[in-house]
N, C-alpha and C positions, 0 to 999 in steps of 0.2 A: 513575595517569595523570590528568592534569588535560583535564577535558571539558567543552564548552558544549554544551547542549543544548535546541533552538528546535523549537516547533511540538510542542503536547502535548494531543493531539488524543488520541479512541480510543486507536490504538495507543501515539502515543509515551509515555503514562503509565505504559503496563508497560514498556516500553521504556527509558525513563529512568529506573524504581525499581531495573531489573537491573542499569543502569551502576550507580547509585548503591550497591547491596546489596553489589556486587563487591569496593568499597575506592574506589573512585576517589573524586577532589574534582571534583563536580560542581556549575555554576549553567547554570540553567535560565532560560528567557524563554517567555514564552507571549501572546499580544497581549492575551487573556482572561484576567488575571493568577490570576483564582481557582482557572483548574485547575493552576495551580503547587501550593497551599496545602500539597495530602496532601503535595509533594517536599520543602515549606519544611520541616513539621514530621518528615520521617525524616532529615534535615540537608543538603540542598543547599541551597544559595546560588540566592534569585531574586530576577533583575536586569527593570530597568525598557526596557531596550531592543536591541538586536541589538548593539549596539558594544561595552554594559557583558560581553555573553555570552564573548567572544571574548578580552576584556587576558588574557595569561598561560595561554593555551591550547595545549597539545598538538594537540589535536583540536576542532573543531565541528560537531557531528550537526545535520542541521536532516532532520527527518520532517514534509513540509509536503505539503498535500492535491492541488496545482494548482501548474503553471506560470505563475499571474499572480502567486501567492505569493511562488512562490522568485523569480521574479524582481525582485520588490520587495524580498524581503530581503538575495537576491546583491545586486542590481546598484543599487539604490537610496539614495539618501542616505544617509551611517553604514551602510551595510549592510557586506555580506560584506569585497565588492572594495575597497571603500573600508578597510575597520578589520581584516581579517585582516594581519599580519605575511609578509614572504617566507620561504616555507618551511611556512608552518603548514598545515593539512590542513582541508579542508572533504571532512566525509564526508557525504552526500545520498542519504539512506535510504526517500523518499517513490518515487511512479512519476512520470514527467515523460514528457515526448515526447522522439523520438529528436534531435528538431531542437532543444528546447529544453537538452536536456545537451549535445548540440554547442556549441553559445551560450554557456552558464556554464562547459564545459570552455576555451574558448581564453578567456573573462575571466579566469581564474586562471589561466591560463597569461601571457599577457599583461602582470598583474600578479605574477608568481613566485611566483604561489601553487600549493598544489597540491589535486586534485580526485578524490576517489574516488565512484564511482557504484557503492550498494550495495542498493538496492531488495530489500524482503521480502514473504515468503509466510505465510500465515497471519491470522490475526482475531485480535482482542485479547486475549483469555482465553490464547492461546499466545504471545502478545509478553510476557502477563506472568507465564509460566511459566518463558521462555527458552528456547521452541521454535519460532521462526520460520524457516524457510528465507530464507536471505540470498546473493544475488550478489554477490559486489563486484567491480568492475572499474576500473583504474587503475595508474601507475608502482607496477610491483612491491614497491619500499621498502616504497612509502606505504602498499599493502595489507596487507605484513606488519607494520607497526606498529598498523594499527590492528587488525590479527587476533583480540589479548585481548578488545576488547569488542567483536567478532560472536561469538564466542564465548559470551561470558556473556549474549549476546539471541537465538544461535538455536542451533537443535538439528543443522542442518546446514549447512557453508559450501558454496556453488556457484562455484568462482574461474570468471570470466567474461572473461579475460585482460586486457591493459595500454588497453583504451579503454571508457573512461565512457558511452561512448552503446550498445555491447554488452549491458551491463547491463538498460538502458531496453529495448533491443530486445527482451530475454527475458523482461521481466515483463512488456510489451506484450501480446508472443502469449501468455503462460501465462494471463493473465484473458480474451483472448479464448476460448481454449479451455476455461476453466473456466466463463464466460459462457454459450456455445452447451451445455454440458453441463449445465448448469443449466437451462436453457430446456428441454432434452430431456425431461429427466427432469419437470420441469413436464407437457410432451405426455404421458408415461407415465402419470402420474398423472391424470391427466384422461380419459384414453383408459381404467383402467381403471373410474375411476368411473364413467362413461356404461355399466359392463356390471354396475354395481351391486359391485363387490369394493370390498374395502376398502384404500385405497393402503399402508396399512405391509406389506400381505403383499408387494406387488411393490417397493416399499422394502428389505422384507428378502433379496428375490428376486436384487436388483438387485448391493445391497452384500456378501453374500454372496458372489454369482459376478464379471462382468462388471464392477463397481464396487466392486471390494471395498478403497478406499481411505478415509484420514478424511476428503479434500475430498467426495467423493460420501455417503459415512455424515452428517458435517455438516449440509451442505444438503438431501438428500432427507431428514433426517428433521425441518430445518427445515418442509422443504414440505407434507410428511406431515401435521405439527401442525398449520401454519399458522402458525408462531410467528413472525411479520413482524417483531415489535416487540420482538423478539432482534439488535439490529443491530449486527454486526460489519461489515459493510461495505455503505452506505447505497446505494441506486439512484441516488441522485444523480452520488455518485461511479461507479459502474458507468457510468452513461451518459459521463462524464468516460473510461474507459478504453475504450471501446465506439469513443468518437471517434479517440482514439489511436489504437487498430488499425486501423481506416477511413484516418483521416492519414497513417501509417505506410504502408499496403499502396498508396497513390494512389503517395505519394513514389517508391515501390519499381515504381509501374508494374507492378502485378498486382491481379489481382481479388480479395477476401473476401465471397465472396457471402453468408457463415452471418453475417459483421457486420453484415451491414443490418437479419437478421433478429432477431440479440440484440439490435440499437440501437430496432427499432418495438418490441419490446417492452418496452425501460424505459421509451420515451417513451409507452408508452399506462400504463405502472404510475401514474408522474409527474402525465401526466394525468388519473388518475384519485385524485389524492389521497398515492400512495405513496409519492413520493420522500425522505420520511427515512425507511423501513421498508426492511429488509434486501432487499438486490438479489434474493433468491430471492424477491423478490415478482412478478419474470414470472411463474411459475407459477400466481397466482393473475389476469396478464393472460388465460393459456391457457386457465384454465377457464373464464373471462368468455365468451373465443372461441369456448369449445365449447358453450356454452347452460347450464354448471352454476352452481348456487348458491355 
């Protein structure tokens, strides 16, 4: 399959090594041209701007951090709407908001283009294993053509049915709830330190029983360590999805009270220096909280 592939951040580098590893002919664009380099030398094609990404493409991935992003690169000069072909596929594999994938879903429809929203699970070590959890949601065609490469980036498919903003919705709430779970387990940890134990035991306690998955093994044994400057997904960005589920739940006219609580907590991590250190860095706002070192 011929692929363009934009925004090669953390994830999209493993991300685009598995398209690339699979067979396909892939070129790449990155704004930061040098984190292209390691793709130029395993043989992808890296191009100088979003329009060169796109001539003679099946598919274009864009894994982009933010909605002022993709919307510069959808909806902006030479961008998406402008230089995609009728009929080609933009697949959008970042988290966005549920308003702003409404937005770039009726742009591409508008110009007959078509739109899949496929947002993933996981930190980058599993993007570039090809074990992400991936949504996709979008016109059924369009989903099963791009099927082979979710495939070869994650370990499991989630179909999210025929609308693009579904997608958004469920990766919304899935880091909200992994957020406040994080944060918990921060309180756990601090709560046993203050009786003097030592947290890998209630670590082990934890993911053993009542936590016995790899999001909870991951992060509490991030926090356990301390190991901040392991970043798979920065605080910065956390407060970016923190917001989202906030935005999200006003739109919907309901309350998330546990968000406000996830959101002071990145913003005192931030404030205190944290924000490119792994979002499991609340844990170390918690214990600020509770008087520990």
């Amino acid at each position: 399959m011929k692929v363009g592939f934009i925004g090669l951040g953390r994830m999209g580098q493993g991300m685009a090594r598995r398209v690339l590893d699979a067979g396909n002919d892939l070129i790449v664009y990155n704004r930061t041209a040098a984190k292209a380099e390691d793709l130029r030398a395993a043989g992808a094609t890296v191009v100088e701007n979003v329009a060169a990404a796109v001539v003679d493409r099946d598919v274009v991935i864009t894994m982009i951090t933010d909605d002022n992003a993709l919307t510069s690169i959808a909806g902006g000069e030479g961008g998406l709407i402008d230089t995609l072909s009728a009929g080609q596929i933009h697949l959008a594999m970042g988290t966005h908001s549920v308003e702003m994938t409404r937005a770039i879903t009726a742009m591409h429809v508008e110009a007959n283009q078509i739109f899949v929203a496929a947002p993933v699970l996981g930190r980058p070590d599993r993007a570039a294993a090809g074990e992400l959890g991936i949504m996709p949601a979008g016109p059924a065609d369009a989903v099963a053509q791009v099927m082979p490469l979710l495939e070869v980036m994650g370990r499991r498919i989630f179909p999210a049915g025929d609308s693009p903003d579904a997608a958004a919705a469920i990766k919304i709430a899935h880091n909200f709830v992994l957020g406040c779970a994080i944060g918990v387990m921060g309180e756990g940890v601090s709560l046993v330190r203050k009786y003097g134990v030592e947290p890998l035991v209630l670590h082990e306690v934890l993911t053993e029983g009542i936590f016995g998955s790899p999001a909870y093994q991951i992060y509490g044994d991030i926090i356990v360590r301390e190991a901040y400057d392991d970043v798979g997904f920065s605080t910065l960005i956390g407060l970016k999805d923190a917001n989202l589920a906030l935005a999200a739940a006003e739109a919907a006219q309901m309350p998330l009270p546990s968000a406000n609580v996830w959101r002071d907590r990145l913003l005192g991590a931030i404030a205190h220096g944290d924000g490119d250190r792994d979002w499991a860095v609340v844990a170390r706002e918690q214990a600020r909280a509770s008087g520990l070192e």
